[in-house]
C-alpha positions as CSV (number, residue, x, y, z in Angstrom):
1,X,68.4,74.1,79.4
2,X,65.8,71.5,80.7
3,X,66.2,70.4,83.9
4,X,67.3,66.8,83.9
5,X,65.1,63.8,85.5
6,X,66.3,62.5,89.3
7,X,65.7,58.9,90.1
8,X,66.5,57.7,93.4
9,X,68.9,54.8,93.4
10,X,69.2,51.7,96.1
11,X,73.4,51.4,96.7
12,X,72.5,47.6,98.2
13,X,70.5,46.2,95.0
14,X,70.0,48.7,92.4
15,X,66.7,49.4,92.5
16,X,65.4,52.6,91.5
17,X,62.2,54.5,93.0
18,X,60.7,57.9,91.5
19,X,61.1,60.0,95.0
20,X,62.9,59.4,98.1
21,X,61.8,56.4,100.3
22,X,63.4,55.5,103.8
23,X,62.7,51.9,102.9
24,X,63.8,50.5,99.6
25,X,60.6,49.4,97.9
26,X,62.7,46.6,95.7
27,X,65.3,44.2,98.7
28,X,63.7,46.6,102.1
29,X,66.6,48.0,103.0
30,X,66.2,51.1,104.8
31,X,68.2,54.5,104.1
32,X,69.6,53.4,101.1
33,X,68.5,55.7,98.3
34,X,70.7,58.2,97.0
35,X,69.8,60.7,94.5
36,X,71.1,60.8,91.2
37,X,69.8,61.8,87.7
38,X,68.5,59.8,85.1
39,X,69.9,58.6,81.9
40,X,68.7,60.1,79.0
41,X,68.6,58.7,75.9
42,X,67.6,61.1,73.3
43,X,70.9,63.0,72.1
44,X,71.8,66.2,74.0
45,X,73.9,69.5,72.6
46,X,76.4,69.1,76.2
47,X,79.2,67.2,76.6
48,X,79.0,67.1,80.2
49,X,75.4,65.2,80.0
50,X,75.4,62.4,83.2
51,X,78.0,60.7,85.1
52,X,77.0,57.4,83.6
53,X,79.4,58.9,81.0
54,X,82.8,56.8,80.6
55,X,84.9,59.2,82.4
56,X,88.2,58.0,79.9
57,X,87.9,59.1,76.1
58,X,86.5,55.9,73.8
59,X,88.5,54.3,71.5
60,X,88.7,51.3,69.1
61,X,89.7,47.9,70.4
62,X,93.3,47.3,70.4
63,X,95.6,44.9,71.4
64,X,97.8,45.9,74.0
65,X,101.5,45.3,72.5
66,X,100.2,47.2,69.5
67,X,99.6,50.6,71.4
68,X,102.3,53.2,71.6
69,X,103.2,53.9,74.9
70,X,105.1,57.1,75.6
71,X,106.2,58.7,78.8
72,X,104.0,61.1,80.0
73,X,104.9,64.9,80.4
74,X,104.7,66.5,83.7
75,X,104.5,70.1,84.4
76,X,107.2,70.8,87.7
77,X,104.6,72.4,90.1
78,X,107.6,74.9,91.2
79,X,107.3,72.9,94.6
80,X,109.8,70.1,95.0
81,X,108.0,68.0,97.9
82,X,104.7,68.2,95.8
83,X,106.2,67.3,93.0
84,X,107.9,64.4,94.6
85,X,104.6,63.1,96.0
86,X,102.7,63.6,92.7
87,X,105.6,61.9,90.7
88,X,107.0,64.6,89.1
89,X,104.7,66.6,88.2
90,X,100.9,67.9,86.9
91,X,100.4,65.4,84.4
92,X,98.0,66.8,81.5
93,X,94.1,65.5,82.1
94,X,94.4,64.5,85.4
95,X,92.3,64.7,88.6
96,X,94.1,64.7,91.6
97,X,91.9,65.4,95.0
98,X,94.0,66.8,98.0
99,X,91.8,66.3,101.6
100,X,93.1,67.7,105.1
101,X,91.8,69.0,108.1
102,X,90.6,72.6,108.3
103,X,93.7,75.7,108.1
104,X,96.0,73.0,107.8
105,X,97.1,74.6,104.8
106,X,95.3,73.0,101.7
107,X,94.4,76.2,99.5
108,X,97.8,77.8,100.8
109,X,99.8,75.4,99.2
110,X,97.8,75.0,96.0
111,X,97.5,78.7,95.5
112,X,101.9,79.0,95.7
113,X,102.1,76.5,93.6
114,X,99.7,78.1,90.6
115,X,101.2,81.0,91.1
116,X,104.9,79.4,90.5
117,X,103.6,77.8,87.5
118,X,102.4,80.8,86.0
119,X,105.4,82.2,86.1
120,X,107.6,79.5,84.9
121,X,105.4,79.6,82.1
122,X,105.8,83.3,81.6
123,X,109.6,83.1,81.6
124,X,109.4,80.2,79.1
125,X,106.9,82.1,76.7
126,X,109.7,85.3,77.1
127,X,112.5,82.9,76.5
128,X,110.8,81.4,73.5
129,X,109.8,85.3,71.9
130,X,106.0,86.4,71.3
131,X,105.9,85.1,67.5
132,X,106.6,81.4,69.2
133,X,103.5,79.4,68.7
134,X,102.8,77.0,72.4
135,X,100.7,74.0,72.6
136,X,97.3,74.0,73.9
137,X,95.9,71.7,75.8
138,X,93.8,68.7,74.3
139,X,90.5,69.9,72.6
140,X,91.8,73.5,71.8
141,X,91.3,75.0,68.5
142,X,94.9,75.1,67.5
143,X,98.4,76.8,68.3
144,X,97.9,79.7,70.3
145,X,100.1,83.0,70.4
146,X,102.3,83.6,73.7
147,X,100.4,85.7,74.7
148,X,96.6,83.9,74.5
149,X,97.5,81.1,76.9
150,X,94.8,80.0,79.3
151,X,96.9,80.3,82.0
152,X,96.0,78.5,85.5
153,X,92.9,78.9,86.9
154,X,91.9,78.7,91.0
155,X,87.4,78.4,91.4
156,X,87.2,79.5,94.8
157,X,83.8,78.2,96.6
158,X,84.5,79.1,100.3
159,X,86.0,82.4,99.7
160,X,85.2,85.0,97.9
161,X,88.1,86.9,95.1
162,X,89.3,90.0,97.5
163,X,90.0,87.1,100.7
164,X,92.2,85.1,97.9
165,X,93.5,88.0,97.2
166,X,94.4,89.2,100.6
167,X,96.0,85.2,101.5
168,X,98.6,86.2,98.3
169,X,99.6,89.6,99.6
170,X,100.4,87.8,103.0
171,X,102.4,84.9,101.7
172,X,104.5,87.7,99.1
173,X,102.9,86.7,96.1
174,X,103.1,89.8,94.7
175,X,101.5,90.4,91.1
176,X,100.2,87.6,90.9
177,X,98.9,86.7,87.2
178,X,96.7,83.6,88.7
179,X,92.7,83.7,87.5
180,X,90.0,83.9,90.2
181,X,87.0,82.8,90.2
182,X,84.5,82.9,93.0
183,X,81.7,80.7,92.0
184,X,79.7,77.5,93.2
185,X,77.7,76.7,90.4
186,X,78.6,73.4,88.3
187,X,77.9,74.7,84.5
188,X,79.3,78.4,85.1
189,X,82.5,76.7,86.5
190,X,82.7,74.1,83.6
191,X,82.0,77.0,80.9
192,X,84.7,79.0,82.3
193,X,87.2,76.1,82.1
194,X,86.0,75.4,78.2
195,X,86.1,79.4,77.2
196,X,89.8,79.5,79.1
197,X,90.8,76.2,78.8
198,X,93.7,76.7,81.4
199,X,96.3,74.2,82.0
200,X,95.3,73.7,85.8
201,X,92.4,74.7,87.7
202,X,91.9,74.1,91.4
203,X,88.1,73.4,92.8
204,X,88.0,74.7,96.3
205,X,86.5,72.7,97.2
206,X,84.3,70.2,95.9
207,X,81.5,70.2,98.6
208,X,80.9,73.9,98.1
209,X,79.5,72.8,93.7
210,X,76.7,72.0,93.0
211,X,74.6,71.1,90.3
212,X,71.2,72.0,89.4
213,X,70.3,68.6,87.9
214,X,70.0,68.1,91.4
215,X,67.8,69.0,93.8
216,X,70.1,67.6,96.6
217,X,72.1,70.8,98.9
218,X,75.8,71.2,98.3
219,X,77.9,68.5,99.5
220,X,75.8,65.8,99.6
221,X,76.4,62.5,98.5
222,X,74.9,63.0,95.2
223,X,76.1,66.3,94.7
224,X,79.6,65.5,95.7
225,X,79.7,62.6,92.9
226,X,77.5,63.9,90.2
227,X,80.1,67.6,90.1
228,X,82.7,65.4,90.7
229,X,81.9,62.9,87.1
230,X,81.4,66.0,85.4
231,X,84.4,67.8,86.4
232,X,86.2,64.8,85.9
233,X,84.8,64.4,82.1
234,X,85.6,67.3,81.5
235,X,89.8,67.3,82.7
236,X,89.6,63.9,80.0
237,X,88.3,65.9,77.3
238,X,89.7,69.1,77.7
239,X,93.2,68.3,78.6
240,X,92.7,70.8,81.5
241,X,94.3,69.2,84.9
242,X,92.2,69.5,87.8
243,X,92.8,69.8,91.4
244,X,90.1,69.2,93.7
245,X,90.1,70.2,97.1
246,X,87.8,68.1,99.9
247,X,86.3,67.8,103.2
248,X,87.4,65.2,106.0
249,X,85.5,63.7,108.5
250,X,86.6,64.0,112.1
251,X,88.2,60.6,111.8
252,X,90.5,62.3,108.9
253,X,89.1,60.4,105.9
254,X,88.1,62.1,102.4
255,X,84.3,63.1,103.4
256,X,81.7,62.0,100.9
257,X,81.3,59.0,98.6
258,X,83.9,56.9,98.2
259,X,83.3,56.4,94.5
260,X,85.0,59.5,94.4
261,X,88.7,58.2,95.4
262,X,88.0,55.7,92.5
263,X,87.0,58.4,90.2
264,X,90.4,60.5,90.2
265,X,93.6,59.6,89.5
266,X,95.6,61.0,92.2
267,X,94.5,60.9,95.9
268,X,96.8,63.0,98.7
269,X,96.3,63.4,102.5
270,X,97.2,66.6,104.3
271,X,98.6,65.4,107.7
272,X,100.1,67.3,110.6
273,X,99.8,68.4,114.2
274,X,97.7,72.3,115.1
275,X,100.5,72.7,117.7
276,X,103.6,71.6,114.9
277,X,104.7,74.0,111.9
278,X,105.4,71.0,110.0
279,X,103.1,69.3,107.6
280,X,103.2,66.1,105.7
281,X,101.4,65.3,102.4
282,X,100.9,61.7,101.4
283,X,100.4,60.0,98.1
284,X,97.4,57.4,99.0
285,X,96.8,56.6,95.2
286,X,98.1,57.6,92.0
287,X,97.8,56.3,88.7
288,X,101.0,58.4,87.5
289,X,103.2,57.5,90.2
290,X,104.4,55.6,93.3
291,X,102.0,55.8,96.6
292,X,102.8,56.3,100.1
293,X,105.6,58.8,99.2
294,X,105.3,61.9,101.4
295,X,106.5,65.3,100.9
296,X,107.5,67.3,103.8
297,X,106.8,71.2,104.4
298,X,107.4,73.4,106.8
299,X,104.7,76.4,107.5
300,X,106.6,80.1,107.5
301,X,105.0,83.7,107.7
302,X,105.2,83.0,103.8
303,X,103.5,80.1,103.4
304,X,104.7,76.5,103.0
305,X,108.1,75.9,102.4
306,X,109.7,72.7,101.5
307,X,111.9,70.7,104.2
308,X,115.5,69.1,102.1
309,X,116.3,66.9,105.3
310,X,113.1,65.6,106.6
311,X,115.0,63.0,109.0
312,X,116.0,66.0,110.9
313,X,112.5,67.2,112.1
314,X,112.0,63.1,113.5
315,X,115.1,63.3,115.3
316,X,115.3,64.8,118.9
317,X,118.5,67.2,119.7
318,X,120.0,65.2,122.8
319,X,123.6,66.4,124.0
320,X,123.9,62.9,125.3
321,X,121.9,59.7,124.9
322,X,119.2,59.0,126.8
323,X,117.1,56.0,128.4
324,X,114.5,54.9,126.1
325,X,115.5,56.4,122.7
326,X,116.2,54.2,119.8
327,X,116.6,55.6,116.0
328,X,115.1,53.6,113.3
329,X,115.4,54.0,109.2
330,X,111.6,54.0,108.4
331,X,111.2,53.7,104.9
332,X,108.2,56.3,103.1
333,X,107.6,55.4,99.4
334,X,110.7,56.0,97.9
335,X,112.4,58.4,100.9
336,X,114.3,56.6,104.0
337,X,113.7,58.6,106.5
338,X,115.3,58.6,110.1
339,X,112.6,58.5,112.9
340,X,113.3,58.5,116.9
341,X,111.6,56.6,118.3
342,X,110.6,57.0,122.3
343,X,109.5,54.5,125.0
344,X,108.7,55.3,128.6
345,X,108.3,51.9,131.2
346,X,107.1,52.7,134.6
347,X,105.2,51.3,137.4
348,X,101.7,50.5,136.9
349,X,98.7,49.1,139.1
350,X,96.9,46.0,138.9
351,X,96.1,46.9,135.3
352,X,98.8,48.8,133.3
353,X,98.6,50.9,130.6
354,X,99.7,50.4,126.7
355,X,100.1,53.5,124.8
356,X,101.6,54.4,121.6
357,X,101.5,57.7,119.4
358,X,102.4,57.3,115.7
359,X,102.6,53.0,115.8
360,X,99.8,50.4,116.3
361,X,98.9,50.1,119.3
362,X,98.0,46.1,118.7
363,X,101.3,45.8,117.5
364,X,102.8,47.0,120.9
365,X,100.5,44.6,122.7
366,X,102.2,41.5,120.5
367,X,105.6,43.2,121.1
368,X,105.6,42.8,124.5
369,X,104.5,39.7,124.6
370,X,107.5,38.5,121.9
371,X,109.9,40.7,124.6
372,X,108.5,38.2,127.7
373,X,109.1,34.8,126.0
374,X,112.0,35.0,123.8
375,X,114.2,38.1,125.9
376,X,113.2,37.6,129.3
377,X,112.0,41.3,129.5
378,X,108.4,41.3,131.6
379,X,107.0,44.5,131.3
380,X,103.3,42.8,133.0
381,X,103.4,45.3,135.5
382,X,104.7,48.2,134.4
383,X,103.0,51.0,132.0
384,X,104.3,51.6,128.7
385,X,104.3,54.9,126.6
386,X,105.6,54.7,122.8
387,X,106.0,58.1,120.7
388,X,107.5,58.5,117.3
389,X,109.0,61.7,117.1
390,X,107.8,64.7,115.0
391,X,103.9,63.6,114.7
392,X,104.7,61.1,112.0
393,X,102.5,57.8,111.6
394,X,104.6,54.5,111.1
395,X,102.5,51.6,109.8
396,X,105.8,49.2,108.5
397,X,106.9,46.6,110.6
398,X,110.2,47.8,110.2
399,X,109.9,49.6,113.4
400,X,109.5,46.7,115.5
401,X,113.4,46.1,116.7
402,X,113.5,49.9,117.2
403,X,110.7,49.4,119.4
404,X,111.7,46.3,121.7
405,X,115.3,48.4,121.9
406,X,113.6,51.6,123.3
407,X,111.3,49.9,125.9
408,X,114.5,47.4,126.8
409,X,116.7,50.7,127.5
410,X,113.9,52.6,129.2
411,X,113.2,49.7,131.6
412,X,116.8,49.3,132.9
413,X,117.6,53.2,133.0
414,X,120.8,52.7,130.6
415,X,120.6,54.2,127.4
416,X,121.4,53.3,124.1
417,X,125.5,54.1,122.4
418,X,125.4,57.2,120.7
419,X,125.4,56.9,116.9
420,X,122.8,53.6,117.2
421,X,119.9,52.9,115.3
422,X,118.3,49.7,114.3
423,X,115.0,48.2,112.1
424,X,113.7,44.8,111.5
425,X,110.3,43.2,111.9
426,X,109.7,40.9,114.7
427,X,107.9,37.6,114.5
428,X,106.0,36.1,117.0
429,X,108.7,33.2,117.2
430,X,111.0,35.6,118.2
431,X,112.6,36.0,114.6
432,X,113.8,39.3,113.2
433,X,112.5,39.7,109.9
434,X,114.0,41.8,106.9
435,X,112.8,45.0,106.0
436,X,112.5,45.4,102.2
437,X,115.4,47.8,100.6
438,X,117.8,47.2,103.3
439,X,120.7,48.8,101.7
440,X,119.1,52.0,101.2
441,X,118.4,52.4,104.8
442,X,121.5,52.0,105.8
443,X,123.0,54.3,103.5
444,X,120.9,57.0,104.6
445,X,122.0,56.2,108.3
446,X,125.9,56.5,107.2
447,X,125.0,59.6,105.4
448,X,123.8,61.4,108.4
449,X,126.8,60.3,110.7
450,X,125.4,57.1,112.7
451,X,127.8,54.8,113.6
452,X,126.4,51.8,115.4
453,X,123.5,49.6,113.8
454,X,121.5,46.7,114.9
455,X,119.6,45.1,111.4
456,X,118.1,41.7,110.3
457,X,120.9,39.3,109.2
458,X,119.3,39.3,105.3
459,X,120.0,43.3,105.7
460,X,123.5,43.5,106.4
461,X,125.9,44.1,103.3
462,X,127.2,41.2,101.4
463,X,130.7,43.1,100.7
464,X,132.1,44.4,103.9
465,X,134.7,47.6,103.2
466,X,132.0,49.8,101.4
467,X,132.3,53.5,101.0
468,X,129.2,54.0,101.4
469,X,129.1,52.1,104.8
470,X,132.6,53.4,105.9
471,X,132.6,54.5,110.0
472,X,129.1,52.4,110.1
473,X,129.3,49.6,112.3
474,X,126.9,46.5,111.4
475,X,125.4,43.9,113.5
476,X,123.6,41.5,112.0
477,X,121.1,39.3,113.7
478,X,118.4,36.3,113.5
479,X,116.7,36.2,116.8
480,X,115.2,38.9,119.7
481,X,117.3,37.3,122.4
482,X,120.5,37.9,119.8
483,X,119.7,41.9,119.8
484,X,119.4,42.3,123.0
485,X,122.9,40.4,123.9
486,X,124.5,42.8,121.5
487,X,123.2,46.0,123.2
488,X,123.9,44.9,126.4
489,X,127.8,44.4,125.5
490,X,127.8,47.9,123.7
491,X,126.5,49.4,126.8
């Protein structure tokens, strides 16, 4: 196959230039050429041609009420807290890209979770009998015996077959029926996925392909988007779902162009602590589902295991309460979840220290400040540390009443009633703010056995004698200085 033209393109005005320039002949810009191949336009035999391709299949115009919309079918990964974060399920054609640090457990998870979906699809095929005809996936030739199913597919770039091999003895995945495939190159990979056409195949990872339409080294930015376009293209045309697996940068974003977060459909972080067995995976865009929901896992001698009660890894085992601890219902897509949150107040010099772990630091700044004016609480003097328990991040609002609470009980050395909890944003009139689905929070409170709660007035149940609420004791409040009168009688 001819080699393909490359043009190098300006990303500030367009322009184009027939080798690299550090300065953009067309608006001066320097170091804004990016290599990337030419369009052709005389007809070519692939179907993988350029990535000025629409990545979505054509179709005539339509008006929208006229379409039939259907629910989509999902494919249960055999993990519940993937699932969970993807929606449900693989969804047939889809890209989803999955980025975490290094051995946080990326290809781990991914390789479990082809290997359970192999064989839920070989107990359904048994179920069904080998004359049962199955469905192939879009672009196939036809029905397919039981037995001639593409199965699922994992392109290994960073390993070779024997060290994926070795990873499934040690997490017990015995007899495995998964397909390897060590290789880097773009068209061997996307011939192996048309000759199988399996129903998922994972790229690990995407900085390791390259293409050689380019003359660019693997994982650079042209590389990155021109394997991803194709890869892409090819998961719309096929039917095939695709994983791919990338790099982060040392500040924990998806390394490469950012095009290519655009380009898929699902996008998941990979969070968690080296020195904690637990790891979090969040949804940060998905086209099949809700984002920001998180799935928790726990990493075992045998891989990743999914948590069932995430609140208890956030909570902190105390035999009696103690000074600066405050519970709050933090709220992560469609999962309340119970954090703890910590505060530490003590003396500091002429200029004291504001620290948090987990929660803006900014936010703490304007907390304090609301604490002076509207509570009478000066912390001016005094260092203060804030940690939300278990290594997660809270970015809501919601924690800001936790937050006041904790510092408020750490600075007076009494601590909270056992059973409390509280959430509510904080203005900077001193107003506490409600926290959307209110109710749900506080069911999940009375679920796990908390008694006492501190929430925004618009929060607290209109119908008082609940079953769900029974035992749960609700204060409901406008105003800072209101909280803080509250906790000081329940102390």
């Amino acid at each position: 196959m001819a080699k393909d033209k490359t043009i190098y393109t300006c990303t500030e005005c367009g322009g184009t230039a027939p080798k690299w320039l550090g300065k953009c002949p067309s608006c001066a810009a320097w170091n804004t050429l990016i290599e990337s191949v030419a369009e052709s336009t005389a007809p070519t035999k692939n179907r993988y041609t350029s990535q000025f391709q629409a990545l979505a299949k054509t179709a005539e115009v339509a008006v929208l009420a006229d379409i039939d919309a259907t629910d989509i079918q999902r494919t249960p990964t055999g993990q519940e807290e993937l699932d969970r974060v993807l929606g449900g399920g693989m969804v047939e054609g889809a890209v989803v890209l999955i980025g975490g640090d290094p051995g946080i457990g990326k290809s781990t998870l991914l390789l479990q979770a082809l290997d359970s979906m192999q064989r839920n699809s070989q107990s359904r095929l048994s179920a069904a009998g080998p004359s049962q005809s199955v469905k192939t996936p879009l672009g196939g030739s036809g029905p397919r015996a039981a037995g001639e199913r593409g199965g699922y597919l994992y392109v290994t770039g960073e390993e070779s077959g024997a060290q994926v091999a070795l990873r499934s003895r040690r997490l017990g995945l015995h007899g495995s029926q998964v397909k390897v495939l060590a290789e880097i190159q773009l068209d061997k990979i996307l011939a192996t996925i048309d000759a199988l056409q399996p129903d998922v195949a994972v790229i690990d990872s995407i900085q390791t392909v390259y293409s050689d339409q380019l003359t660019s080294a693997p994982g650079s930015v042209a590389q990155v988007r021109e394997c991803a376009a194709h890869l892409t293209r090819c998961a719309k045309s096929s039917g095939t779902s695709i994983v791919l697996v990338g790099h982060v940068t040392k500040e924990g974003a998806l390394a490469g162009p950012r095009v290519l977060e655009h380009m898929v459909d699902t996008v998941l972080y990979f969070e968690g602590e080296t020195h904690s067995s637990f790891r979090l995976v969040r949804a940060i865009k998905n086209r099949f589902g809700a984002v920001n929901e998180i799935g928790v896992f726990a990493m075992t001698e045998k891989g990743l295991k999914g948590v069932s009660n995430p609140s208890a890894i956030f909570l902190s085992q105390h035999d009696e309460p103690v000074p600066g601890s405050c519970v709050m219902v933090t709220l992560e897509g469609t999962r309340p979840l119970l954090v703890e949150i910590q505060a530490l107040v003590d003396s500091g010099g002429p200029s004291p220290r504001r620290l948090s772990v987990g929660l803006d630091r900014d936010r703490l700044a304007m907390l304090l400040a609301v604490l002076h004016r509207h509570a009478g609480v000066a912390c001016m003097d005094q260092d203060v540390f804030v940690n939300a328990v278990g290594g997660v991040r809270i970015s809501e609002p919601a924690a800001d009443l936790a937050v006041l609470l904790a510092i408020t009980s750490s600075l007076r050395g009494k601590p909270l009633p056992k059973g409390f909890f509280a959430f509510g944003e904080v203005g900077l009139a001193g107003e506490v703010r409600p926290a959307p689905r209110g109710q749900e929070r506080l069911k999940e409170a009375a679920k796990l056995g908390f008694t006492v709660a501190i929430v925004p007035k618009a929060n607290a149940p209109k119908k008082s004698g609940g079953k769900e609420f029974e035992g749960l004791t609700i204060h409901a409040v406008d105003r800072v200085e209101l909280a803080m009168e509250i906790v000081r009688g329940l102390g």
